[in-house]
N, C-alpha and C positions, 0 to 999 in steps of 0.2 A: 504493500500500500504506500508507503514511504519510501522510496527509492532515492533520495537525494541526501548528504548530509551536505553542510556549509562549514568550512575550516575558518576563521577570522586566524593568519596568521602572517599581519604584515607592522605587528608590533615591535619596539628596538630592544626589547627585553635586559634594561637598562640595569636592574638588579642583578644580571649576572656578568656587566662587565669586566676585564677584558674579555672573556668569552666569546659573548655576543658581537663584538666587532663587525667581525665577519663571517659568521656563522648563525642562521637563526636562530633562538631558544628554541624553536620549535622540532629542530634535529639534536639537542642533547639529547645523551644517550643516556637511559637508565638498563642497568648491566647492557648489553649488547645490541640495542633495539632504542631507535629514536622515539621521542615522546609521541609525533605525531602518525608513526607505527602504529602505537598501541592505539592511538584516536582511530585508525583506518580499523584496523581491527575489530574493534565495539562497534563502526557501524553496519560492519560485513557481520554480523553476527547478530543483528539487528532486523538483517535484509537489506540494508542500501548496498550500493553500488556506483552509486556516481556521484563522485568524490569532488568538489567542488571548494574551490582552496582560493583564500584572499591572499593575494605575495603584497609587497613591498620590495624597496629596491633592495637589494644584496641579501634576494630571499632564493636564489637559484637552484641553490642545492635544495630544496625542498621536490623541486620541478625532478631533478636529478635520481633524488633516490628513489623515485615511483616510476622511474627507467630502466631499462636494460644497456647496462655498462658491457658493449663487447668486449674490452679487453679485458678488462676484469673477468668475464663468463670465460673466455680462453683461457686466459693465466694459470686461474684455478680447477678449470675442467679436468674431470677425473681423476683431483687429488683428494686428500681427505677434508677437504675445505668448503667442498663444495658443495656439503648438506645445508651450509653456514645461509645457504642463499636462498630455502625452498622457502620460506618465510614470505620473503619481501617477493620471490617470484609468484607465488599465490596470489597478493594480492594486486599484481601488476596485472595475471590474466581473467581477474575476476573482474577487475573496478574500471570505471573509465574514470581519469584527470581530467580536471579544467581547471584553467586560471584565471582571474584576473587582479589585478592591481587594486590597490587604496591609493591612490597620490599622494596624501595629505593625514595625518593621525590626526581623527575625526571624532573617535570614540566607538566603542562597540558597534551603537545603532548604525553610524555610516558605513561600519565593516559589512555588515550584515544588508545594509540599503545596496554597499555597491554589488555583493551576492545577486541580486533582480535578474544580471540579465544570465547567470549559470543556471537558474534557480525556473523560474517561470510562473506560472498560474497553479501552483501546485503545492502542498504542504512537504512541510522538509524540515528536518533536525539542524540545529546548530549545536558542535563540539568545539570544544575551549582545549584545547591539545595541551594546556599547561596545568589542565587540572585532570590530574591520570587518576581515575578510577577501578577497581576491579571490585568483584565480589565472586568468592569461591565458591558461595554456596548456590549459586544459581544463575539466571539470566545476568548481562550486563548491564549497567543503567540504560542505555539507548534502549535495550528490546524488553525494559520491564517497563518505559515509558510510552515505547508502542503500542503495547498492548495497553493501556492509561487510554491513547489517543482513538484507539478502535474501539472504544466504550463512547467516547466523551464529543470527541470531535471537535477541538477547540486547541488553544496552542497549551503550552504545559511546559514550567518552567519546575527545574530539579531543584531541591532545597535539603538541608541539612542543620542542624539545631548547632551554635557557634554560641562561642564565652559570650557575654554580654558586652567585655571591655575589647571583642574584638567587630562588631557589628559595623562599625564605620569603615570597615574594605570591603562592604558587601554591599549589593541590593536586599535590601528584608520585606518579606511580606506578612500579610494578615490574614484571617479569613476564618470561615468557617467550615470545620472538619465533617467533610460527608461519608468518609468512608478512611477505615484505618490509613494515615498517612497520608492522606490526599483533602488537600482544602481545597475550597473556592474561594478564589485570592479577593480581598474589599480593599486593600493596601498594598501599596509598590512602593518603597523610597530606596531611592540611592545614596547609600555610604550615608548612613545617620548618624550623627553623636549617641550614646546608648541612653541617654536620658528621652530622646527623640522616637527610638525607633519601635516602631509598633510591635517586635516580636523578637526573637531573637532566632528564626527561622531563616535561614542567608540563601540566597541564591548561587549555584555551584554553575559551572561550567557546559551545562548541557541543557537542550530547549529543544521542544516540535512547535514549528510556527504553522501558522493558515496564512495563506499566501494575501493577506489582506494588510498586513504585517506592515507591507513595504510602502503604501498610501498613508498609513497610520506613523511610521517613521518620517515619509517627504515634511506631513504638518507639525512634526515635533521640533521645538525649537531650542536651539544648546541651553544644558542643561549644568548638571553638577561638574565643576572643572572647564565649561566653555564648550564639554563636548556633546555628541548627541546620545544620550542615553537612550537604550531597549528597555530600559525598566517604563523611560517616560511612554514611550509606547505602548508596550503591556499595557500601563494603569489606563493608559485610552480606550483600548481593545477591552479590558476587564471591563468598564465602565457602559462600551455598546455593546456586549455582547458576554461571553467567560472565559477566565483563564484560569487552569488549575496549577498548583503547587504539587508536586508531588517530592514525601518525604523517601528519597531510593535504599532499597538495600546492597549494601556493601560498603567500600570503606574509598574516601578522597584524598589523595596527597597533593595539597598546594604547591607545585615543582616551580609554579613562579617565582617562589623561595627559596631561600639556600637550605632554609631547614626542613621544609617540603622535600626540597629533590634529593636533600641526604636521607633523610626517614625513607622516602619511597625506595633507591637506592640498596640499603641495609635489608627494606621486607622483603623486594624481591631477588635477594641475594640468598635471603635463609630458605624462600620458596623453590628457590633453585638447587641447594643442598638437600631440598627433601626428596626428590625426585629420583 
């Protein structure tokens, strides 16, 4: 039903300088596998398939690694190396890429605004590739969201219960709880002071939008930071129509962080010794 995800990944990802320089955040590696690997991953396992990715300038290698490297594929042909690759070649002949550009850091909603013309007339996920998710014990967030969205039919923002003194690096909503874990959002604000914020329910990395999304973001006007927020949209969209919250099972590492991508890092290193 959902066949599209949206990558936003044309950010300078400025917390992990020198790194980032010249290399996305979006290709740091946790153990052997780029973060936005793991993104493509969850949505293939979701059901999407057309992969749909926002670059910025000196975001190439992003283009690169959902390629086929001939000399690489020679080098290593036939040696013990080259199981190393079934990975990333899965999901080159499963997914179709596209790209396009952000000119300008705009804020989320224009990442997502300039997404329109990958995207079309059609409902679609957006994944935040810096917010790695997994959950062992079952579906991944995208395909426990999906199935949220073939109930509801409305867009569905992923949420997770945050300190209170950390509320103000998040979107937080409100609402009212219809069904275990699942609100009907009355409240959207972005990055609240915690005295401010209507809940302490944060909004995480992952979304199913209705493609009505993107008229609802053109009339949105810069927001918190000057930029255009998707929360301000949401509360638009919640206001004509619904939007649910859906609280996910399994667990979120912040890799936007240095203490995110070390914790993430350490779990899937012991998850890999159990194997």
């Amino acid at each position: 039903m959902i066949k599209r995800c949206l990558f936003p990944a044309a950010g300078y990802g400025t917390r992990f300088l020198p790194a980032t320089k010249a290399m996305p955040k979006e290709m740091l590696p946790v153990m052997a596998k780029p973060l936005i690997q793991y993104g493509v991953e969850e949505a293939v396992e979701a059901g999407m398939d057309i992969m749909a990715i926002i670059t910025g300038r000196g975001k190439r290698a992003i283009e690169d690694h959902f390629d086929i490297s001939y000399e690489l594929e020679h080098q290593i042909k036939g040696s013990s190396k080259e199981h190393l690759l079934d990975d990333i070649r899965e999901l080159i002949n499963k997914c179709t890429f596209t790209y396009t550009r952000q000119i300008e850091m705009k804020g989320l909603g224009d990442a997502i605004y300039k997404g329109r013309v990958l995207i079309g007339n059609e409902p679609f996920a957006v994944l935040l590739a810096d917010d790695l998710c997994t959950n062992t014990e079952g579906d991944g967030v995208l395909a426990q969201m999906v199935k949220v969205y073939e109930k509801y039919r409305c867009s569905i923002v992923a949420v997770q219960e945050v300190p209170m003194d950390q509320v103000n690096k998040y979107g937080v909503i409100s609402g009212k709880e219809i069904d275990s874990g699942l609100y009907m959002v009355d409240t959207m604000v972005e990055k609240p002071e915690p005295e401010e914020a209507p809940s302490n329910l944060a909004i995480i990395g992952r979304y199913i939008l209705t493609p009505d999304i993107f008229e609802l973001i053109e009339q949105t006007e810069p927001g918190k930071g000057g930029e255009i927020q998707i929360t301000d949209a949401l509360m638009a969209q919640a206001k004509k129509g619904m939007v649910m919250a859906y609280k996910f099972k399994g667990r979120r590492f912040d890799c936007g962080s240095i203490d995110g991508f070390v914790e993430a890092t350490n779990y899937f290193y012991e998850k890999s010794k159990e194997k």
